[in-house]
PyMOL CGO cylinders between C-alpha atoms (Angstrom):
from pymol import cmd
from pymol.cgo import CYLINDER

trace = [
    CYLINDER, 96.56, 125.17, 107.38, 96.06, 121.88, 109.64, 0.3, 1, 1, 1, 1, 1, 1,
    CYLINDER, 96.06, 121.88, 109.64, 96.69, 123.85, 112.59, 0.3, 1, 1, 1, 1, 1, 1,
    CYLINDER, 96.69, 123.85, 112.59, 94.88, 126.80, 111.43, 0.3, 1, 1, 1, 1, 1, 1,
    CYLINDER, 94.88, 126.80, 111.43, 91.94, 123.89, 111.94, 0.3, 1, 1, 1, 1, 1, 1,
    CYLINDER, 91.94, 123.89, 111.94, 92.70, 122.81, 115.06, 0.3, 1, 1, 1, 1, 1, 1,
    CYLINDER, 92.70, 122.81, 115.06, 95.32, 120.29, 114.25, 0.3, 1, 1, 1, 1, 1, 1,
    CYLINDER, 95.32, 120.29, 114.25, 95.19, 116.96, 114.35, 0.3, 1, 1, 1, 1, 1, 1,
    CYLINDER, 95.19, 116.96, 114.35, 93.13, 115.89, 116.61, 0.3, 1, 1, 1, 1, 1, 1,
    CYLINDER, 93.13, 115.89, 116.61, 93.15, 118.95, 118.85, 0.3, 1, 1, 1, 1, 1, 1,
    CYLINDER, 93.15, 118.95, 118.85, 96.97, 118.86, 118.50, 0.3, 1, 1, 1, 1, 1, 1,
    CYLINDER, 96.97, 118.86, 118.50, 99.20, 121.55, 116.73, 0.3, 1, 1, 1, 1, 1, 1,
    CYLINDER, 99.20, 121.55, 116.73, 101.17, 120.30, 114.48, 0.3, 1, 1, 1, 1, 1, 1,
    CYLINDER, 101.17, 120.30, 114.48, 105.37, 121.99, 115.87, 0.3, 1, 1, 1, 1, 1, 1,
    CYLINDER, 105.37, 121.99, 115.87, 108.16, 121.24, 113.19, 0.3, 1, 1, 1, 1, 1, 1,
    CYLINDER, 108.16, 121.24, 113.19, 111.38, 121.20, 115.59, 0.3, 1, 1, 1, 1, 1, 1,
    CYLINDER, 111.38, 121.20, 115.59, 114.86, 121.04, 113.88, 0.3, 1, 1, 1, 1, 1, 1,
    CYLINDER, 114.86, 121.04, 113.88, 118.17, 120.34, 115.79, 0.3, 1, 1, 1, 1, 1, 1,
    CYLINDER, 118.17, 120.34, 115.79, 121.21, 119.97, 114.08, 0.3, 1, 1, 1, 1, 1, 1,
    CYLINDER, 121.21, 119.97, 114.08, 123.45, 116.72, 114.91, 0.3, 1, 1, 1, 1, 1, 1,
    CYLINDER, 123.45, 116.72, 114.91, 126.05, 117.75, 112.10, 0.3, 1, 1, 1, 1, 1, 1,
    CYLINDER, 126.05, 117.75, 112.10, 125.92, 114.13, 110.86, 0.3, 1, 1, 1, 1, 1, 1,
    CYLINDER, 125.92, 114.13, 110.86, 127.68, 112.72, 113.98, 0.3, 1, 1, 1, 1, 1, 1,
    CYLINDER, 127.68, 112.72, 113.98, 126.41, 109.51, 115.69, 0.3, 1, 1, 1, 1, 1, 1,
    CYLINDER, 126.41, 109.51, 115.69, 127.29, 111.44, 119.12, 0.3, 1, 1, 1, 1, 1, 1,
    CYLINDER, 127.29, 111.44, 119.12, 125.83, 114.53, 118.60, 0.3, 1, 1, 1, 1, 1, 1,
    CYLINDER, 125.83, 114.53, 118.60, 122.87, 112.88, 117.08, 0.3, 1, 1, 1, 1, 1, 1,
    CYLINDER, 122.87, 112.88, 117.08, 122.42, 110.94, 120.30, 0.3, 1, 1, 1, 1, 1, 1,
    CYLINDER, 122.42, 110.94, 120.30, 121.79, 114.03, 122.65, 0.3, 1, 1, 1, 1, 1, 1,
    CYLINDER, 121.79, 114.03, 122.65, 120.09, 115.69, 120.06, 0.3, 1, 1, 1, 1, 1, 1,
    CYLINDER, 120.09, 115.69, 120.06, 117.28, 112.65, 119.88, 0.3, 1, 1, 1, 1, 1, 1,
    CYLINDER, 117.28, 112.65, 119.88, 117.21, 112.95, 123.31, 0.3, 1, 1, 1, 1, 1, 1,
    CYLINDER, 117.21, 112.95, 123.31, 116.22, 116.65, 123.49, 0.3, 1, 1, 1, 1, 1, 1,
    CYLINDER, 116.22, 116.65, 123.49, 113.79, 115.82, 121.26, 0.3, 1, 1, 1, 1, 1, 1,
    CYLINDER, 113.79, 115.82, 121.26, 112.57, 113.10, 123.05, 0.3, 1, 1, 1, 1, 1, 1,
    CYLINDER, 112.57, 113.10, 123.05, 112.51, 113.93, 126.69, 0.3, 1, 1, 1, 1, 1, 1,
    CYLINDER, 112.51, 113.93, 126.69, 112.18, 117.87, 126.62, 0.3, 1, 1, 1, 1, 1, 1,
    CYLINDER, 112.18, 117.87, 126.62, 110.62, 118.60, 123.28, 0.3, 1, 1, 1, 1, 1, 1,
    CYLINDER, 110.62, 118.60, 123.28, 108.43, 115.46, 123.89, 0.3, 1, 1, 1, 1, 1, 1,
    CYLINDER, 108.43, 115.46, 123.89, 108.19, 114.66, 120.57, 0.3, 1, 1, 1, 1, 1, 1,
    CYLINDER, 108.19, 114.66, 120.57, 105.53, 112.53, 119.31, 0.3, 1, 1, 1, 1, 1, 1,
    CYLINDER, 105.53, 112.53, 119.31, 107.56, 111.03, 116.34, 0.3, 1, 1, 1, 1, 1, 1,
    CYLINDER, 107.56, 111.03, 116.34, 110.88, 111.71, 114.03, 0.3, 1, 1, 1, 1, 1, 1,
    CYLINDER, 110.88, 111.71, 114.03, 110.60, 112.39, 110.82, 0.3, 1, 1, 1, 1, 1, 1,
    CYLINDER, 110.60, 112.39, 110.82, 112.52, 111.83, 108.16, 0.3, 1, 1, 1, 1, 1, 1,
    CYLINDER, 112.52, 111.83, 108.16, 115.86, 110.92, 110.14, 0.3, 1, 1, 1, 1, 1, 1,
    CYLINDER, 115.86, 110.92, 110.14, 118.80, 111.10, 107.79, 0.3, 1, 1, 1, 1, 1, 1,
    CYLINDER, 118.80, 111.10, 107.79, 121.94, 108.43, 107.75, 0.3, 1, 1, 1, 1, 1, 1,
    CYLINDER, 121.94, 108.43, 107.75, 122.60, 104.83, 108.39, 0.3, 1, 1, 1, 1, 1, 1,
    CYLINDER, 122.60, 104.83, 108.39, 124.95, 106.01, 111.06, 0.3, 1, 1, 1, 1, 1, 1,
    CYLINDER, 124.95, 106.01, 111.06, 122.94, 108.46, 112.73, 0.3, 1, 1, 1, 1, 1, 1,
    CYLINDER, 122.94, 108.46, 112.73, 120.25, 106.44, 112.84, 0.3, 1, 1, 1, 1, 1, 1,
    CYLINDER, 120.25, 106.44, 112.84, 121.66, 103.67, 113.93, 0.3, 1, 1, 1, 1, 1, 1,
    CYLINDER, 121.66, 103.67, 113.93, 123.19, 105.07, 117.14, 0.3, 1, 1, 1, 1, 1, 1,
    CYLINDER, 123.19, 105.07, 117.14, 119.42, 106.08, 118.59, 0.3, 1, 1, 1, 1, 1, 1,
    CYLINDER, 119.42, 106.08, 118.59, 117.50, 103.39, 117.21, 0.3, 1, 1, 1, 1, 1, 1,
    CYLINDER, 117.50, 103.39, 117.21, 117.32, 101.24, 120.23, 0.3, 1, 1, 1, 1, 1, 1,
    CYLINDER, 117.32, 101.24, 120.23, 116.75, 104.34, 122.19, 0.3, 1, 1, 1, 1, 1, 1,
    CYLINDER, 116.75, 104.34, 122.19, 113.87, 105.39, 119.98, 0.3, 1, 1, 1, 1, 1, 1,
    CYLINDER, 113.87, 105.39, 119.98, 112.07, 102.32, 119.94, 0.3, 1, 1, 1, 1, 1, 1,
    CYLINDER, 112.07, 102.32, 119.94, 112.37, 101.74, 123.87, 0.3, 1, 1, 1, 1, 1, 1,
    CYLINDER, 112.37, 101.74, 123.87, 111.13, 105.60, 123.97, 0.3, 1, 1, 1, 1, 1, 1,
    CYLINDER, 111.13, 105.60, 123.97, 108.03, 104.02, 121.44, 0.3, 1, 1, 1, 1, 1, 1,
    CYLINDER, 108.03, 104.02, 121.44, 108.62, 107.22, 119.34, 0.3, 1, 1, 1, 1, 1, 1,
    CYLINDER, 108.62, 107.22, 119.34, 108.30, 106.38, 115.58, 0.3, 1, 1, 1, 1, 1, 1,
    CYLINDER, 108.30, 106.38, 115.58, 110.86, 107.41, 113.14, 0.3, 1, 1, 1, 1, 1, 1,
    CYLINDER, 110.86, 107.41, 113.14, 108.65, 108.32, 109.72, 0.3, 1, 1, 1, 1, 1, 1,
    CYLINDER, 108.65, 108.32, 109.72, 110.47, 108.05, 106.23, 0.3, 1, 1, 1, 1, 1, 1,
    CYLINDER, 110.47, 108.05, 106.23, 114.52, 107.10, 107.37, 0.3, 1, 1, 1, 1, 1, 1,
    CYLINDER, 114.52, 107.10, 107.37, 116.32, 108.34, 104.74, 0.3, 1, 1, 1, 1, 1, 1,
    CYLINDER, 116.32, 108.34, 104.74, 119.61, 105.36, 105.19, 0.3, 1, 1, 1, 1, 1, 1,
    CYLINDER, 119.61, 105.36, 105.19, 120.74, 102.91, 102.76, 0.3, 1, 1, 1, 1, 1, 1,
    CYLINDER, 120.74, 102.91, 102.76, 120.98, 100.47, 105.66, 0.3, 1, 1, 1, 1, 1, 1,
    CYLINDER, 120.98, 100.47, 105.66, 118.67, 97.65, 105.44, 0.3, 1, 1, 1, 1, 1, 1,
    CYLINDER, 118.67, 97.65, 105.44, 118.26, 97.42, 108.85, 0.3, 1, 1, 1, 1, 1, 1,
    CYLINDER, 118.26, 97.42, 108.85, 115.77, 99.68, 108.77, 0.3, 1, 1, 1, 1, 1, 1,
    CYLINDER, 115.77, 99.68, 108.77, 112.96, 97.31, 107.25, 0.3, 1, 1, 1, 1, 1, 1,
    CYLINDER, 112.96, 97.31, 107.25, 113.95, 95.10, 110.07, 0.3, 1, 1, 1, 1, 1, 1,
    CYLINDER, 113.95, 95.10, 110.07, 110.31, 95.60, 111.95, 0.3, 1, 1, 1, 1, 1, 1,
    CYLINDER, 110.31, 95.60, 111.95, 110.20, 92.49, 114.32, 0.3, 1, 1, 1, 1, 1, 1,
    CYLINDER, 110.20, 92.49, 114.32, 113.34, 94.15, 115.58, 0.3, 1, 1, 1, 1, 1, 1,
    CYLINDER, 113.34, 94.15, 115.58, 113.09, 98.01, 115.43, 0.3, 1, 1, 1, 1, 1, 1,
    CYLINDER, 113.09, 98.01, 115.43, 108.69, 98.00, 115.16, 0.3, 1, 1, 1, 1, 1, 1,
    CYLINDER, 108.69, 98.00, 115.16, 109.16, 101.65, 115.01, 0.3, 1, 1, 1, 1, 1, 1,
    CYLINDER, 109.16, 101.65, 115.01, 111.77, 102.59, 112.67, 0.3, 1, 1, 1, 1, 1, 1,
    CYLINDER, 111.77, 102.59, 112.67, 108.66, 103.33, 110.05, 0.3, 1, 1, 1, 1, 1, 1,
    CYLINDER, 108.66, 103.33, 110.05, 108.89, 103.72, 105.88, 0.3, 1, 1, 1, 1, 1, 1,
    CYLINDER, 108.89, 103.72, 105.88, 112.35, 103.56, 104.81, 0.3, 1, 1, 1, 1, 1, 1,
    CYLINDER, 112.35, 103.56, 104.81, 112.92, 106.22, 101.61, 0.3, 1, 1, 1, 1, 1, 1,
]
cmd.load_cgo(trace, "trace")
């Protein structure tokens, strides 16, 4: 429906997937593809202390945002140190 309007402003709205299989690794070239040749404008809803935690630095040097982590680690509400790492669920 958003896009159906235009999108937000003037931008489609593109849901891209990629699976990491809940490895810090995999999850680290995956958040790059993302990144660099998806260009995305933000992650949302990244799933796992773990996972998370191996791109986080990456992400917020990148300035992407990472919307609604879903990680028990408390980390995550650090925002002087990770500004980007967004809502914690």
């Amino acid at each position: 429906m958003i896009n159906d309007q235009g999108g937000v402003n003037g931008r489609e709205i593109e849901f891209i997937s990629h699976d990491d299989a809940y490895g810090p690794p995999k999850t680290v070239e995956q958040t790059r593809k993302l990144i660099e040749s998806d260009e995305a404008l933000l992650l949302f809803n990244p799933l796992g202390t773990p996972t998370t935690m191996s791109v986080i630095k990456y992400v917020n040097a990148k300035k992407v945002p990472q919307l609604f982590i879903a990680a028990g680690g408390t980390i995550f509400g650090d925002h002087k140190t990770y500004r980007l790492s967004g809502i914690v669920c």
